[in-house]
C-alpha positions as CSV (number, residue, x, y, z in Angstrom):
1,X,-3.0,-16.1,-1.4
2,X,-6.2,-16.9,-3.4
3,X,-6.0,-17.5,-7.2
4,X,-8.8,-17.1,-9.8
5,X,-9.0,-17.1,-13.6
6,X,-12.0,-15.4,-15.4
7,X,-12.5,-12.6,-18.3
8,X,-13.2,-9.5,-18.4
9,X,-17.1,-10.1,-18.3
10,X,-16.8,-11.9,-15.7
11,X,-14.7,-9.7,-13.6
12,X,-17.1,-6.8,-14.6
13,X,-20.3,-8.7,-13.3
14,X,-18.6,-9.6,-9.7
15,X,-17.4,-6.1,-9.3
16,X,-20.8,-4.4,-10.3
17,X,-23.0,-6.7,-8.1
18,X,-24.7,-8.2,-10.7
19,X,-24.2,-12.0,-9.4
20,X,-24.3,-12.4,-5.5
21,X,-22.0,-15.3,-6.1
22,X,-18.7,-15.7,-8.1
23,X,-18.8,-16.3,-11.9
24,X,-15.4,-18.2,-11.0
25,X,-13.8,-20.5,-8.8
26,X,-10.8,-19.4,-6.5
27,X,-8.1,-21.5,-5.0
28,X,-5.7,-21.3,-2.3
29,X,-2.2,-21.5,-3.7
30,X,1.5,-20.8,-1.4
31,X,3.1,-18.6,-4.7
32,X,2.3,-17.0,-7.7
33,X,1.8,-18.6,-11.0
34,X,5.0,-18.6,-13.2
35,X,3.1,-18.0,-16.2
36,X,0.3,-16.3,-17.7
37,X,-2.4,-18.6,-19.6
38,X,-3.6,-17.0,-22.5
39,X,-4.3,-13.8,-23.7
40,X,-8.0,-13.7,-23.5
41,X,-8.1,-14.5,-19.8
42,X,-7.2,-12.5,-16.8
43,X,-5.7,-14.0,-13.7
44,X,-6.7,-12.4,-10.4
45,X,-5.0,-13.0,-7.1
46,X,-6.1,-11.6,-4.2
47,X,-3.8,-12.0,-0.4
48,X,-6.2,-12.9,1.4
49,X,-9.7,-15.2,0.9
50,X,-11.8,-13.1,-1.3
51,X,-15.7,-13.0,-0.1
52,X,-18.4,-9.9,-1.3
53,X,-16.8,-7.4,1.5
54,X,-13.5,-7.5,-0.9
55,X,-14.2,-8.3,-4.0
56,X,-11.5,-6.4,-5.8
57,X,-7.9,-8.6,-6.4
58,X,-4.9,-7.3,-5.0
59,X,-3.4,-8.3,-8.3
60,X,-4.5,-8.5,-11.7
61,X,-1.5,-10.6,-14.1
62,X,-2.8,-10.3,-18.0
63,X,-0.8,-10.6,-21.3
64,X,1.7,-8.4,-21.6
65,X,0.8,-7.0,-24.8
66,X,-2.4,-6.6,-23.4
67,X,-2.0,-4.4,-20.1
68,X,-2.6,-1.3,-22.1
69,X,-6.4,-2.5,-23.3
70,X,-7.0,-4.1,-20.1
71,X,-6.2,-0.5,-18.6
72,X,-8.5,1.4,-21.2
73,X,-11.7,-1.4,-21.0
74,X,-11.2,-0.3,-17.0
75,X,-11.4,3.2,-17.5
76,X,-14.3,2.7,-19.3
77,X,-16.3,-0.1,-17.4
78,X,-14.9,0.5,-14.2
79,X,-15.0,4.1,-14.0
80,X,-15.9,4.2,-9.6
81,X,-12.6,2.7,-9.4
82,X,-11.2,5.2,-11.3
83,X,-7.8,5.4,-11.5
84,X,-7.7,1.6,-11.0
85,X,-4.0,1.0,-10.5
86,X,-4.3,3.2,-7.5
87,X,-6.4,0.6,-5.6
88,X,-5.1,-2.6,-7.6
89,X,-1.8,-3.7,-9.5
90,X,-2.6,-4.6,-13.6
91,X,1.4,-6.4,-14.7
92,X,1.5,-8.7,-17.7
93,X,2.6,-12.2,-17.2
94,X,6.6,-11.6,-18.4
95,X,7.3,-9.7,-15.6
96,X,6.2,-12.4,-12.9
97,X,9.3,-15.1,-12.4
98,X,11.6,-10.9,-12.0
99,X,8.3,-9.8,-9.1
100,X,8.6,-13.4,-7.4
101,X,12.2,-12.6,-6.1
102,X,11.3,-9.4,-4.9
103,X,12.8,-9.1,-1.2
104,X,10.1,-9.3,1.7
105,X,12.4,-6.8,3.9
106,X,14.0,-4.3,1.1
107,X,17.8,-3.3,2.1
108,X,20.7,-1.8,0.5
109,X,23.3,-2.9,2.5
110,X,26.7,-0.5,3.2
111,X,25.4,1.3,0.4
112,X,22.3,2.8,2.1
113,X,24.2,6.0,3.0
114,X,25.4,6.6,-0.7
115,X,21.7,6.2,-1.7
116,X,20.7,8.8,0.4
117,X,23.3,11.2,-0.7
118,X,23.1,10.4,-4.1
119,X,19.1,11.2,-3.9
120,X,19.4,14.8,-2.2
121,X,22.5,15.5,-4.7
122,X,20.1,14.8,-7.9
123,X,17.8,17.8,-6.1
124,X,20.6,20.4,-5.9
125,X,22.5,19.7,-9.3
126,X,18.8,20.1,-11.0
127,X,18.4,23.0,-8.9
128,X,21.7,25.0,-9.9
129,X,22.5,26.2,-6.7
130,X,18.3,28.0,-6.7
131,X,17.6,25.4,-4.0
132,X,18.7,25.9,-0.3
133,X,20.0,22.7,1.1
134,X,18.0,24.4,4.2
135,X,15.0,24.0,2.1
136,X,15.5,20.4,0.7
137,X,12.0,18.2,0.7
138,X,11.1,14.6,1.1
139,X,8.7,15.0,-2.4
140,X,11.6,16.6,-4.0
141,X,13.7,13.7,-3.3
142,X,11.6,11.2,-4.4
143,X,11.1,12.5,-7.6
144,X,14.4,11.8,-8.6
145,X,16.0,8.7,-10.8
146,X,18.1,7.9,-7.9
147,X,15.4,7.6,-5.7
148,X,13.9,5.0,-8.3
149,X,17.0,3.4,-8.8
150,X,18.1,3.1,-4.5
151,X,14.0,1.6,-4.6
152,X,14.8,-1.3,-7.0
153,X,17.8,-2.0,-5.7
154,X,16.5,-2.0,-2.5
155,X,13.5,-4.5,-3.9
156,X,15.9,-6.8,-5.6
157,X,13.9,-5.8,-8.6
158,X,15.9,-7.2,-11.6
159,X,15.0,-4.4,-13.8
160,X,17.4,-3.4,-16.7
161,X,18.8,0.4,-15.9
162,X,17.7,1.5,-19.1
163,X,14.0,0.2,-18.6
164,X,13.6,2.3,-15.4
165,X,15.2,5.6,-16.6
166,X,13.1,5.3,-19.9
167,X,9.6,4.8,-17.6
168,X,11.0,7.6,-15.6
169,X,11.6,9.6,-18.1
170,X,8.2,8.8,-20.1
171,X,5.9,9.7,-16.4
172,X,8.1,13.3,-16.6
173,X,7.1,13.6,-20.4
174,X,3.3,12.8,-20.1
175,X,2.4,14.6,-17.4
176,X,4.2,18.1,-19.1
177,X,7.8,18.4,-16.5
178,X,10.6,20.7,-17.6
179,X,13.5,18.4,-18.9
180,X,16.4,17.9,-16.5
181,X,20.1,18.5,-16.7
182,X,22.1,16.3,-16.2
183,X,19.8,13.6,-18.1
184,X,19.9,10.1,-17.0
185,X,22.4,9.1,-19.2
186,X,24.6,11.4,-17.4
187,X,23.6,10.0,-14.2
188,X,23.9,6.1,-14.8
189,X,28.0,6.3,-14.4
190,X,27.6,7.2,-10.9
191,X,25.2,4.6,-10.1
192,X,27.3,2.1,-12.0
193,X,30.3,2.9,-10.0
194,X,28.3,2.4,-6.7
195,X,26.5,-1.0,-7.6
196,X,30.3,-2.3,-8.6
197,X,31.5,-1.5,-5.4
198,X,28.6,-1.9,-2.8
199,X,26.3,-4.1,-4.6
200,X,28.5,-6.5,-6.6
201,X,25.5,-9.4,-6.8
202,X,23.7,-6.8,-8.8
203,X,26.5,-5.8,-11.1
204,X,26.5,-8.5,-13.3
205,X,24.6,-6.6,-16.6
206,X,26.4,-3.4,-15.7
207,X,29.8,-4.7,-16.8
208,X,28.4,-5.6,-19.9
209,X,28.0,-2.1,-20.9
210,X,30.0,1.0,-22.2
211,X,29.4,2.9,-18.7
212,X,32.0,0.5,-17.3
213,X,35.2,2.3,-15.5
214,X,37.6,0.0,-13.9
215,X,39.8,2.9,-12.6
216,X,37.0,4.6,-11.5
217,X,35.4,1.4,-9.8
218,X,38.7,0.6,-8.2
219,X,39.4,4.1,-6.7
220,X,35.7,3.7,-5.1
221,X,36.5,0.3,-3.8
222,X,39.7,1.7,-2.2
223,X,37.7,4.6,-0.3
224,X,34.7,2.2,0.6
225,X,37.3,0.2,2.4
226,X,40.2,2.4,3.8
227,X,38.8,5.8,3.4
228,X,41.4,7.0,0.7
229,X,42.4,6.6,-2.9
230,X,45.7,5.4,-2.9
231,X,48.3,7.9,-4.7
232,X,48.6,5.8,-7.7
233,X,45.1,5.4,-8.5
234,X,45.2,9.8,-8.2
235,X,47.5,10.1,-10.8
236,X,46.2,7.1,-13.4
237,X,42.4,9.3,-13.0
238,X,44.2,12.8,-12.9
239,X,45.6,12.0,-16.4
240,X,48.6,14.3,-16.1
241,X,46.5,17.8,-15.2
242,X,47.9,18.6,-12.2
243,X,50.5,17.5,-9.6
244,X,48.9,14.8,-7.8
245,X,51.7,14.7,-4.6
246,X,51.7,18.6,-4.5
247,X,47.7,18.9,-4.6
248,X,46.7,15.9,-2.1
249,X,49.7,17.1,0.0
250,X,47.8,20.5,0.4
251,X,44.8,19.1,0.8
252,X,46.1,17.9,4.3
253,X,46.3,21.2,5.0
254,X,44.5,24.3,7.2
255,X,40.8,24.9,5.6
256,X,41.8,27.8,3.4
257,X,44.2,25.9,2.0
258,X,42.2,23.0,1.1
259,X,39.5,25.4,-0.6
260,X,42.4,26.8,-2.6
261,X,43.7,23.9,-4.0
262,X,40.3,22.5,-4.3
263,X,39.5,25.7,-6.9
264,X,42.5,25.4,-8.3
265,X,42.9,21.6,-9.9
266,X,39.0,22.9,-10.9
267,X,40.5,26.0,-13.3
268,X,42.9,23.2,-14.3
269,X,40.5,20.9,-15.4
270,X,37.9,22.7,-17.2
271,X,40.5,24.3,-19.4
272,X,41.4,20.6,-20.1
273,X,40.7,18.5,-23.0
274,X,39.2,15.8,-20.1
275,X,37.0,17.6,-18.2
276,X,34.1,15.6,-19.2
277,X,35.2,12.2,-18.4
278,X,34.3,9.8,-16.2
279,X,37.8,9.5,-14.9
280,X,38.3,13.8,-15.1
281,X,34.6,13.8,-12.9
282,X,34.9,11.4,-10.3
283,X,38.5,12.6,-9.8
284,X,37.0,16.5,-9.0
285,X,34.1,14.5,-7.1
286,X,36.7,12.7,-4.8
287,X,39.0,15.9,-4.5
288,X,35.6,17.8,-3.2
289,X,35.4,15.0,-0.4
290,X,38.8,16.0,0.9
291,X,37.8,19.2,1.9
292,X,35.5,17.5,4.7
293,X,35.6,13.3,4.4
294,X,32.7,11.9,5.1
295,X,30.4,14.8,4.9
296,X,28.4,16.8,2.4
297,X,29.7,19.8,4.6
298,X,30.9,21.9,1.2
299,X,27.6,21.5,-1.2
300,X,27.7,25.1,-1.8
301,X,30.7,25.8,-3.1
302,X,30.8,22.2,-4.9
303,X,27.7,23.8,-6.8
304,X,28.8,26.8,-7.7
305,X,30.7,25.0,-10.6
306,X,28.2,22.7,-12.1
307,X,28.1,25.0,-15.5
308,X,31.7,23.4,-16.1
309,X,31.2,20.0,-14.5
310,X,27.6,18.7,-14.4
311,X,27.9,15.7,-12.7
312,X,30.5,17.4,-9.6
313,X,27.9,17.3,-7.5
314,X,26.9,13.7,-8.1
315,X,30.4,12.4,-7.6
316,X,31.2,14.4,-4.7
317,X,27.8,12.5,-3.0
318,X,29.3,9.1,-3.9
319,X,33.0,9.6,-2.4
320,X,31.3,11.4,0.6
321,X,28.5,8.3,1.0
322,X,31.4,5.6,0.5
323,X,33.7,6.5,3.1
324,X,33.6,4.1,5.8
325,X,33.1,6.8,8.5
326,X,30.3,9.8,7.5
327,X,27.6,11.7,9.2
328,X,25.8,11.9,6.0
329,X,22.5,10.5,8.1
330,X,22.4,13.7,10.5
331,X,23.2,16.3,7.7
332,X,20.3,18.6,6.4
333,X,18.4,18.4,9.1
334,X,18.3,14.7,8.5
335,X,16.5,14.7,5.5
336,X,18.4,11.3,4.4
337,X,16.8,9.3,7.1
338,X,13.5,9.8,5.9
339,X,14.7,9.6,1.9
340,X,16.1,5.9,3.5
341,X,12.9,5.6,5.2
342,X,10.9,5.4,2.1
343,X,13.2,3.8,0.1
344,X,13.5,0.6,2.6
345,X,9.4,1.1,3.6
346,X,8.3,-2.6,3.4
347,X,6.0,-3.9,0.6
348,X,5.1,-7.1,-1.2
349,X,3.0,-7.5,-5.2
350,X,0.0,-8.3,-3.1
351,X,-0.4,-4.9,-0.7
352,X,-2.1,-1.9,-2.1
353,X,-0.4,-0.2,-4.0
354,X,1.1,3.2,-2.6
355,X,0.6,5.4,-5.6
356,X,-2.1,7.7,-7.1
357,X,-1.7,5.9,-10.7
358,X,0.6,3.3,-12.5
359,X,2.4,4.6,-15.0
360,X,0.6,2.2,-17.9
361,X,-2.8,3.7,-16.8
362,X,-1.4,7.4,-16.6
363,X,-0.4,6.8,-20.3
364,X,-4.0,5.3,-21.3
365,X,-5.6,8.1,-19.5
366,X,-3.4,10.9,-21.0
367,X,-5.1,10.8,-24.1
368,X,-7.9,12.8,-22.4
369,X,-6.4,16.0,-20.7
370,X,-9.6,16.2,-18.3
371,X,-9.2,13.0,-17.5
372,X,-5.3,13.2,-16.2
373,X,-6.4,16.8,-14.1
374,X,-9.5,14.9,-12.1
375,X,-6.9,11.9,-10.7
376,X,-7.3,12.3,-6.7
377,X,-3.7,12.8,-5.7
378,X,-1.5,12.3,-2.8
379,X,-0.7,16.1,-2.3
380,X,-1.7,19.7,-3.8
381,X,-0.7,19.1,-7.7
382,X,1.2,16.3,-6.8
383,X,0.9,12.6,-7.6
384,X,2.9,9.6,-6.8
385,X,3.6,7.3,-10.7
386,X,4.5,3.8,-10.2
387,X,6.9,3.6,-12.8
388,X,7.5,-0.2,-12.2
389,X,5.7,-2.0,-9.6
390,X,6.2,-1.2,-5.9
391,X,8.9,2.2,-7.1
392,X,7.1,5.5,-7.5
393,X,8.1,8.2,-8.7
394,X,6.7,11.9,-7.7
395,X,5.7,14.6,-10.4
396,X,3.4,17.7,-10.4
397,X,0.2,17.5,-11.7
398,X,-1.8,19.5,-14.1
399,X,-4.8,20.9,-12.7
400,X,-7.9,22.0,-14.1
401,X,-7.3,25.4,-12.2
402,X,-3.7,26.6,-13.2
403,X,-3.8,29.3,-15.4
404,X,-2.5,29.7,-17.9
405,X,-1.9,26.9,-19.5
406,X,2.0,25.8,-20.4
407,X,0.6,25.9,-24.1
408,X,-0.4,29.8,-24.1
409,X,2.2,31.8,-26.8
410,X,2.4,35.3,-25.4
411,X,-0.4,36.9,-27.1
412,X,-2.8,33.9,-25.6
413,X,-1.5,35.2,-21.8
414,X,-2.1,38.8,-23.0
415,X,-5.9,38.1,-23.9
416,X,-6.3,36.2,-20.9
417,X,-4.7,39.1,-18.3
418,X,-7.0,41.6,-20.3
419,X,-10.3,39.4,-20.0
420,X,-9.1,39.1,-16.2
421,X,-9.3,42.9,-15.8
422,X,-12.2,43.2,-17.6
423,X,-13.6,41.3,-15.1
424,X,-12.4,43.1,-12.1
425,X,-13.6,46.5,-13.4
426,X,-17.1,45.0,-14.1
427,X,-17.3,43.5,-10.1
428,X,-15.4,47.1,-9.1
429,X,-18.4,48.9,-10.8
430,X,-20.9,46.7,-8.9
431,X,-19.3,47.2,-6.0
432,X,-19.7,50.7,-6.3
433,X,-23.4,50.8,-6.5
434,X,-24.1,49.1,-3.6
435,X,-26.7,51.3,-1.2
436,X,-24.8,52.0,2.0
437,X,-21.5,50.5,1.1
438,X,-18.1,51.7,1.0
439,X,-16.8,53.2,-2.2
440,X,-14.8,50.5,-4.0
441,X,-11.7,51.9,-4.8
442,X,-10.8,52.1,-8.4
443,X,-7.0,52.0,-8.6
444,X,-6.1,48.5,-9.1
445,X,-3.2,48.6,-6.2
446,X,-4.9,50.8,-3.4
447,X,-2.7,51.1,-0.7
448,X,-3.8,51.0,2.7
449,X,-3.8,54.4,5.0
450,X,-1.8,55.1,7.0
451,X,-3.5,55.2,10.9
């Protein structure tokens, strides 16, 4: 890689052609810096030799109280590049000794199939049982925290949970998406239990929180490794609700009988003072799994009772991901291989980045409406927000030509619908006195004769 420190002046000049030579010197170094310099300069590193066919760095490192006005004085002065984190990577100088470990080959180990279940889940539970799991998309799988989450993890990235579900959050919030249910608060137990289990090098600042379960991490180690939760585990997480021998007894049982007791230890529960616990959740979650180990063969009916247990469907995912033998990968029309696809896609600090906009320039930029709803995007009101770098995150856009606007009260629609048919009658009109045309017809719905 090739290494050069400058300003912004003299970043500007190079870029707009104004000197045929470099306003700085470059070097060859084998790593990135550890540090940032000082606030005033700007550190560019490019991955290859830079010469006037590519000027532009692959990396831009500044002070990290200063990434927000290096991203406005861009969208200012560099307005053809426009939006500049789409074609170039702007981080502050903190986050570069966490982006030097990041792995070359990203991989998630035995836990790639939980990943992937855990990331089509997060669809359906925000869908309440609206969404086919016929129907299920690769963009609506990426938009998900989990998605972010199985990305980092898969990165090595050593970012604090907190820090990604808040930038997740915050690229949902500026850009204008309905909240979601469960929130990520909701969600982060699940992911704890799985990084305990199947990712125990990563685990360390989990235990040090209140999302920590040992039961519940202990029941998913057992069915990681044997397939089962052993009997005493079922009682310590069924806290006296039901009969644990009599239900998991039954659950060995013909297919209509499984679906029975299934429902049943469900009407239990949410009548229970526990329903809402980790312990009450993941025990419903691993009781769904018995109806079909190793498969997410019952979604439907696991859905249908999401209004009384939020995060079912979420649990159910994990059990069904964990088991040592699942066919998880050829479900929905395997829609997890390509979710695991992107989440293990190769990428370094120095490629391009694969987004339409960072999420630090989509904040500087949302201060101008018009500016956020000219951003080229990946798909048809679509865009892809790095939220950290190298994880994106995919929301829908607002566009210049969606009407009405989420803004409009009632009475704004109303004026709007009645200018549009104002508008109609006065073309309808025209229409009509065209010389040698047809009659327009003047119902607003013709129908079409029949032949």
């Amino acid at each position: 890689m090739w290494i050069a420190q400058t300003n912004k002046r003299g970043f500007l000049e190079v870029l707009g052609g104004q000197k045929r030579r470099y306003s700085f010197d470059s070097a060859k170094v084998e790593d990135l810096p550890t540090r940032h310099r000082s606030s005033d300069d700007v550190t560019l590193i490019w991955a290859e030799k830079p010469d006037e066919s590519e000027l532009l760095p692959n990396l831009i490192v500044t002070s990290s109280d200063q990434v927000l006005d290096f991203l406005a004085w861009a969208s200012t002065y560099l307005e053809s590049y426009r939006p500049f984190t789409a074609l170039c990577r702007v981080i502050g100088g903190d986050s570069l000794n966490i982006l030097r470990r990041v792995r070359e080959r990203p991989h998630l180990g035995s836990a790639q199939r939980a990943c992937a279940a855990l990331t089509m889940a997060e669809v359906l539970i925000h869908g309440r049982g609206r969404i086919d799991v016929n129907s299920l998309n690769i963009l609506s799988c990426e938009s998900t925290l989990s998605f972010c989450r199985a990305r980092a993890i898969a990165l090595g990235l050593e970012v604090p949970q907190n820090q990604l579900a808040t930038r997740w959050d915050s690229a949902r919030k500026i850009t204008g998406q309905p909240q979601r249910r469960p929130t990520a608060e909701d969600i982060e137990p699940v992911w704890d239990a799985l990084i305990q289990v199947a990712l125990p090098k990563m685990a360390v600042d989990h235990r040090q929180n209140g999302l920590f379960k040992h039961i519940v991490t202990e029941a998913c180690r057992e069915l990681h490794a044997t397939g089962q939760v052993s009997r005493m585990i079922v009682e310590d997480l069924a806290q006296g609700v039901i009969d644990c021998d009599s239900t998991l007894d039954a659950m060995n049982g013909t297919r209509e009988e499984r679906v029975v007791t299934f429902e049943h230890a469900l009407r239990r529960f949410s009548g229970s003072r526990v329903r809402r616990s980790v312990e009450a959740s993941f025990f419903c979650g691993y009781l769904a799994s018995l109806l079909n180990p190793g498969s997410l063969l019952y979604v439907k009916l696991v859905t249908s009772y999401l209004a009384e247990f939020p995060t079912l469907l979420l649990w159910y995912a994990l059990c069904a991901g964990l088991h040592p033998q699942n066919g998880l990968l050829g479900e929905f029309g395997g829609l997890a291989r390509r979710v695991l696809r992107d989440i293990l896609m190769p990428e370094t600090l120095l490629s391009r980045p694969q987004c339409d906009v960072s999420l630090d320039e989509l904040e500087v930029l949302s201060k101008s409406r018009t500016t956020i709803e000219t951003i080229p995007t990946s798909g048809h009101r679509t865009a892809k927000v790095e939220i950290v770098p190298m994880v994106n995150t995919v929301v829908r856009f607002p566009s210049a030509s969606t009407t009405p606007k989420l803004s409009m009260v009632p009475s704004e629609v109303a004026s709007w619908l009645g200018d549009l048919d104002k508008a109609a009658d006065l073309l309808r009109e025209i229409l009509e006195r065209q010389p040698g045309k047809h009659k327009a017809s003047t119902t607003r719905n013709p129908k079409r004769k029949s032949s």
